[in-house]
C-alpha positions as CSV (number, residue, x, y, z in Angstrom):
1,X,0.0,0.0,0.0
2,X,2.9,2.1,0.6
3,X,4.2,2.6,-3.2
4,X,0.3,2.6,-4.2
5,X,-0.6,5.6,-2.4
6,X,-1.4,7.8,-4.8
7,X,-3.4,5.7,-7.1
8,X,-5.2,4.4,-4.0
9,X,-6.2,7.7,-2.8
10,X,-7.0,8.7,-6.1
11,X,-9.8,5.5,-5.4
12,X,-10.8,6.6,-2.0
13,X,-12.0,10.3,-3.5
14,X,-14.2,8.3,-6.4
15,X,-15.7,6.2,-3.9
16,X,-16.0,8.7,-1.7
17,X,-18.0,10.5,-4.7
18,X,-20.2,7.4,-5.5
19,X,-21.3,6.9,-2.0
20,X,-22.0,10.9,-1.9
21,X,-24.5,10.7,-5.3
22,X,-25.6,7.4,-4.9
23,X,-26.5,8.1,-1.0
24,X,-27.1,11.3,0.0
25,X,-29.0,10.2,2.9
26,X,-25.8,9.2,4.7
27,X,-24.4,12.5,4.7
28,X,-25.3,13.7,8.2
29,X,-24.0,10.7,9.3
30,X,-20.5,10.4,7.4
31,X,-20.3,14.4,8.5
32,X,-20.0,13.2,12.5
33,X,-17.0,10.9,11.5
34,X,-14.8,13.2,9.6
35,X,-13.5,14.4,12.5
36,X,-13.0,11.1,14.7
37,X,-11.5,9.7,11.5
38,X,-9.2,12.6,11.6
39,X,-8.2,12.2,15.0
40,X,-7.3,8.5,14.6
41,X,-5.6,9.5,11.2
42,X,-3.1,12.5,13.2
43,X,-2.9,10.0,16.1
44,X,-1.2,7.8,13.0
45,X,0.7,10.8,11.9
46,X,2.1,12.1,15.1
47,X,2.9,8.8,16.2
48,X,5.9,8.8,13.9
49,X,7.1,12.0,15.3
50,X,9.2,11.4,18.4
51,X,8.9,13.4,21.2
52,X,12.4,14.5,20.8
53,X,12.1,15.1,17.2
54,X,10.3,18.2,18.2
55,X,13.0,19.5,19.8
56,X,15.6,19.0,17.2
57,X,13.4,20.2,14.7
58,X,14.2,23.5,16.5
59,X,17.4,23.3,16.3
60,X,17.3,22.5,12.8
61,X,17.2,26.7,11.9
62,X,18.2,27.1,8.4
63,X,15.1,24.4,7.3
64,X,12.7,25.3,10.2
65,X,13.0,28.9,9.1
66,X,12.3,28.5,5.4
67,X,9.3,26.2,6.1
68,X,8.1,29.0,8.7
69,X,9.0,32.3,6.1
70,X,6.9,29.7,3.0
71,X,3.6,29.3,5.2
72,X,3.8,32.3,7.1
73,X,4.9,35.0,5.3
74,X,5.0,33.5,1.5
75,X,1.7,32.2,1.6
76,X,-0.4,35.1,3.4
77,X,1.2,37.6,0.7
78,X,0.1,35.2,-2.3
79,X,-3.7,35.1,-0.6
80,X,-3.5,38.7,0.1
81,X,-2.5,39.1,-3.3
82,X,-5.8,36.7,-4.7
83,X,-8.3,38.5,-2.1
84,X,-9.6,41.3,-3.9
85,X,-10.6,38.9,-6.8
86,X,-12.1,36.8,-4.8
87,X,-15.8,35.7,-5.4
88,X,-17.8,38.3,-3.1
89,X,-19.9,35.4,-1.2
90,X,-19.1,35.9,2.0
91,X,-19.1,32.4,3.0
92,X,-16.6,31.4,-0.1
93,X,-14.5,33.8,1.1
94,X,-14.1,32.3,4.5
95,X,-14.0,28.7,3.5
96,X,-10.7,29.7,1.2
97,X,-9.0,31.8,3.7
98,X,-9.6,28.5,6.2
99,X,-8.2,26.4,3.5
100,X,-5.3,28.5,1.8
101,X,-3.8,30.3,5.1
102,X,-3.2,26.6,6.7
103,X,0.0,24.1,6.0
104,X,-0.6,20.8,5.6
105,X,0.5,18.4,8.3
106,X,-0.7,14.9,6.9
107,X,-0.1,13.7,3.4
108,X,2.0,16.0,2.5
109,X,4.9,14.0,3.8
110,X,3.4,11.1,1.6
111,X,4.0,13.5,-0.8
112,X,7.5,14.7,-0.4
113,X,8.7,11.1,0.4
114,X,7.7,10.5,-3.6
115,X,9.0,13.3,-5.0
116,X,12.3,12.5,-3.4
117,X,12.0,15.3,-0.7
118,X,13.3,15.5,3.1
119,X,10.4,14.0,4.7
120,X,11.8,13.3,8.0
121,X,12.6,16.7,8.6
122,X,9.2,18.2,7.4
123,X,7.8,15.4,9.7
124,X,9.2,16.5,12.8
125,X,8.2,20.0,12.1
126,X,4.8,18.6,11.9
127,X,3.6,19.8,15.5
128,X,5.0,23.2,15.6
129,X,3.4,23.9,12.0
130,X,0.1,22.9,13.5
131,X,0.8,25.2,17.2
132,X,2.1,28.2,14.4
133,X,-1.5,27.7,12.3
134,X,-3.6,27.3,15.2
135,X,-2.5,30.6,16.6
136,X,-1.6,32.7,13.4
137,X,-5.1,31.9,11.7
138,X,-7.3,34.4,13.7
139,X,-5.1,36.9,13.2
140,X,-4.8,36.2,9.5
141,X,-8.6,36.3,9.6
142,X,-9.1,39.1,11.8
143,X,-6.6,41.0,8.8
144,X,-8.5,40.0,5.8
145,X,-12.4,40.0,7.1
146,X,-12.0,42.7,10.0
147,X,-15.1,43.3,12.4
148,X,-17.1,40.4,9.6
149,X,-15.2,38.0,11.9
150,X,-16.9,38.4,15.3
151,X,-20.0,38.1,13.5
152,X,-19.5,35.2,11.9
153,X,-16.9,33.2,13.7
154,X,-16.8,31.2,16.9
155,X,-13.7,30.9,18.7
156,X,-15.0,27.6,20.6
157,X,-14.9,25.5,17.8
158,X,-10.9,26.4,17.0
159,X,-10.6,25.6,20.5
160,X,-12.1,22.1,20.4
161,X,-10.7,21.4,16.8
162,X,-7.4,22.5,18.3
163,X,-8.0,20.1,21.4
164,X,-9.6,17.0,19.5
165,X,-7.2,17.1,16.7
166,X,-4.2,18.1,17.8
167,X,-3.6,18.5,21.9
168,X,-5.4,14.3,22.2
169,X,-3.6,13.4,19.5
170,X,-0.3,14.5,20.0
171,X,-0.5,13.5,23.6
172,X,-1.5,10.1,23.0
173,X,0.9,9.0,20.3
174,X,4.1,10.5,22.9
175,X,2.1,8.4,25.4
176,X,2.3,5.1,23.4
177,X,6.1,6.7,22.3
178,X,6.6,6.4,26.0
179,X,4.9,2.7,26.5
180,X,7.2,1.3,23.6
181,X,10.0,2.8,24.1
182,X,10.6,1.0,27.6
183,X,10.1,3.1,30.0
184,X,7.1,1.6,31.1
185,X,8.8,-1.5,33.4
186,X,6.1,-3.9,32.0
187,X,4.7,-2.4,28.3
188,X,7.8,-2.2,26.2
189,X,7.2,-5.4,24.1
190,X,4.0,-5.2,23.9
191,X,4.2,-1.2,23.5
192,X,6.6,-1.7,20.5
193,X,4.1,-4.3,18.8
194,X,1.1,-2.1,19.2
195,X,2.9,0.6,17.6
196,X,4.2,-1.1,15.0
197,X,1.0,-2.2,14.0
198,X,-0.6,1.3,14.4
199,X,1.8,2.8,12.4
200,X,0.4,0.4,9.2
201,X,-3.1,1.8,9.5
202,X,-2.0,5.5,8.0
203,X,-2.6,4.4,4.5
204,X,-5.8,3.0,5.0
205,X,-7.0,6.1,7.3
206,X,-6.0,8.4,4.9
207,X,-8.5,6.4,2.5
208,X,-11.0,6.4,5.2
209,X,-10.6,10.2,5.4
210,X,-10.5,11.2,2.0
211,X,-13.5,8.8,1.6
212,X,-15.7,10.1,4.3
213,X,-14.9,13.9,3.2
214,X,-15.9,13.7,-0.2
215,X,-18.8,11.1,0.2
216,X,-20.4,13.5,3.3
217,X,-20.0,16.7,1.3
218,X,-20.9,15.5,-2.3
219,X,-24.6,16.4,-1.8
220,X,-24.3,20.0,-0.5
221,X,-22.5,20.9,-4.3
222,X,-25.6,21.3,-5.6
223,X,-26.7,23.9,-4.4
224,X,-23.3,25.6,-4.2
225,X,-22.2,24.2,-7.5
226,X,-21.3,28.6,-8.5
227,X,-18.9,28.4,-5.4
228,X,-17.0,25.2,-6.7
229,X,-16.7,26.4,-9.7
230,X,-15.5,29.9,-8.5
231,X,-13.0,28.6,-6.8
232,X,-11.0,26.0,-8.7
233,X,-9.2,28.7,-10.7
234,X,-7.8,29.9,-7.5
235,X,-6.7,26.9,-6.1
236,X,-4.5,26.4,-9.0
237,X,-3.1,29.7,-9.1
238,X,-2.0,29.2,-5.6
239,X,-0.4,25.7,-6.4
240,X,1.4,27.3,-9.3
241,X,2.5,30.3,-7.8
242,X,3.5,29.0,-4.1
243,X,5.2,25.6,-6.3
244,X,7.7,29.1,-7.9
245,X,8.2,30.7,-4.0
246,X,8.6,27.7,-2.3
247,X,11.8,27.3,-5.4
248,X,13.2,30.7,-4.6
249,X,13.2,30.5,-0.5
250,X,14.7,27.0,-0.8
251,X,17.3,28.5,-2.6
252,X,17.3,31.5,-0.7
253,X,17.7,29.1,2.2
254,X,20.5,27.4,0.6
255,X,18.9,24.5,1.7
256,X,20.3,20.7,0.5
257,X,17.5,19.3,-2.7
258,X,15.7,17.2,-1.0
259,X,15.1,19.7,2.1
260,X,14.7,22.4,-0.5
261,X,11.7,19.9,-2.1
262,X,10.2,19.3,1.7
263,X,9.4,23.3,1.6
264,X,8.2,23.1,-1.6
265,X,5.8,20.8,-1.2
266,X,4.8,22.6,2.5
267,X,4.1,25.9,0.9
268,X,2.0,24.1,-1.7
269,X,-0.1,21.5,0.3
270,X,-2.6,23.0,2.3
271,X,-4.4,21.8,6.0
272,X,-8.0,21.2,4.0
273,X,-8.6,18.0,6.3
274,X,-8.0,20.0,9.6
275,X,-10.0,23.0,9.4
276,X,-12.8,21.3,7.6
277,X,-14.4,20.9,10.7
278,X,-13.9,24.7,11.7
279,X,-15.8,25.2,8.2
280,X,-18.7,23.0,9.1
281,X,-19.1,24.6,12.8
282,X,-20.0,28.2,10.8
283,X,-23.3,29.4,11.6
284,X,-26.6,28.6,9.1
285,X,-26.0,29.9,5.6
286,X,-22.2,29.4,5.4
287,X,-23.0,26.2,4.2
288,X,-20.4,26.7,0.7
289,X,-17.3,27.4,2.9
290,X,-16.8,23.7,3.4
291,X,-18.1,23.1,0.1
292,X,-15.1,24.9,-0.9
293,X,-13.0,23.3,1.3
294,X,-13.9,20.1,-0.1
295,X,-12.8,21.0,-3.2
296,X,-9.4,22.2,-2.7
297,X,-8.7,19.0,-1.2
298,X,-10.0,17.5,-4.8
299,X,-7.8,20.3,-6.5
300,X,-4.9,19.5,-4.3
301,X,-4.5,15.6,-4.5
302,X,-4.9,16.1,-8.1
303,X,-2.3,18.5,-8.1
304,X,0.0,16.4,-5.8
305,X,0.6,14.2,-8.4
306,X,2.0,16.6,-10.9
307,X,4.4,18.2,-8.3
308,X,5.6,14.8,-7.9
309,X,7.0,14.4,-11.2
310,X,7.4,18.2,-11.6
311,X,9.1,19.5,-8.3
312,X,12.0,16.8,-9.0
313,X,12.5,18.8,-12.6
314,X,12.6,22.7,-10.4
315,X,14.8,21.5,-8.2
316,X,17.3,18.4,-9.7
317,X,19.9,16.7,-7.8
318,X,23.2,18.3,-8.7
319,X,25.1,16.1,-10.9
């Protein structure tokens, strides 16, 4: 499953789409799993990420700082840039600021590991990406929609998104880290099989997740078909253009090719999965920003697959 991954998720969005026209019925109920499947799935992730990872990752300036300047600085310009041109519905325009001002943290290290990139070190960055986006994203918001944001957005769902997905998480994978590792006097063998078999699940959760998405939100494009539409263009702007800045800060970096491919795809690949759920908390009538979230994470796979075979032609191994 692990050199299938593309094609295989490529599977898990169609049926994820047959389920969602064939069924539509199911898609209150697929909605409640999305984000339990997404704990399980960044339970997975961060599992990989030892707890002392974290910790080198910060020493690890040069790369931590051009992955940080791509997301946070880059990518905010690039939106900024897009914003004025954005459709006027106001809930479009929230769904792709969720979407676009948010790094990935999951399958974008599936991702990098194809295209020959550094995914170790993106890996380990994983958890301060997520602590960077959680706090950096109502401020970006609070910049680009001003006093529309108290209006429309909750802070109690970031809170719970930040603690289901990302505080239980993370603590429970260092917790297992802890059991298998041997400091627990009577877990470690045990420990160390229970993680090793965890760790095989990621594929098949990122199926799951990819699956459930699609298949739950399929039946609300209907009547927010305008917004889909509206959006795609932008969504492949962005890939283009942040695929040409994440090239001249790697340099700029002078980072090694494979780290240099890492930020690349990190300035790319945005958090779609994560903040879904922030999308679908909205208030009544907002219903197209996770319409449009939805469909960046179609865009995005799709486009994954071409910055695998084109990121390794922008930035070659030297000879």
């Amino acid at each position: 499953m692990d050199h299938r991954q593309v094609p295989l998720y490529l599977l898990a969005l169609i049926v994820g789409g047959v389920i969602g026209i064939g069924a539509p019925g199911l898609s209150p109920v697929l909605t409640h799993l999305i984000t339990p499947a997404l704990a399980a799935l960044l339970y997975v992730t961060f599992l990989q990420v030892p707890a002392s990872g974290v910790i080198a990752a910060l020493r690890d300036l040069r790369f931590l700082g051009a992955v940080l300047v791509a997301n946070f600085v880059a990518v905010p310009l690039v939106v900024g840039a897009m914003y004025p041109f954005l459709p006027g519905n106001q809930a479009i325009r929230i769904g792709m600021l969720l979407v676009l001002l948010c790094p990935c943290i999951d399958y974008v290290i599936v991702f990098t590991g194809l295209a020959g990139g550094d995914r170790r070190r993106l890996l380990v960055s994983t958890p301060l990406l997520l602590l960077v986006q959680m706090v950096s994203l109502p401020l970006f918001l609070m910049t680009f929609l001003g006093a529309d944001l108290a209006a429309v957005v909750d802070v109690e769902p970031f809170l719970v998104a930040f603690g289901t997905l990302i505080v239980i998480p993370l603590g429970l994978a260092w917790a297992t880290q802890w059991w298998s590792s041997g400091y627990s006097r009577s877990g470690h063998p045990r420990g160390q099989r229970f993680s090793e078999a965890v760790s095989t699940t990621m594929v098949p959760l990122m199926m799951l997740v990819l699956a459930v998405v699609v298949a739950s939100q399929i039946p609300t494009v209907g009547d927010a078909a305008g917004a889909v539409l509206a959006s795609v263009p932008f969504y492949v702007a962005f890939v283009v253009v942040m695929l040409c800045m994440g090239l001249v800060i790697a340099r700029w970096a002078r980072l090694d090719v494979p780290a240099g491919r890492a930020v690349m795809f990190s300035g790319v690949t945005r958090n779609s999965l994560v903040v879904l759920p922030l999308a679908l908390a909205l208030p009544a009538g907002f219903e197209a920003a996770a319409v449009v979230v939805v469909t960046q994470t179609l865009v995005e796979v799709l486009g994954m697959v071409a910055c695998v075979r084109v990121v390794p032609r922008l930035l070659p191994m030297p000879v």
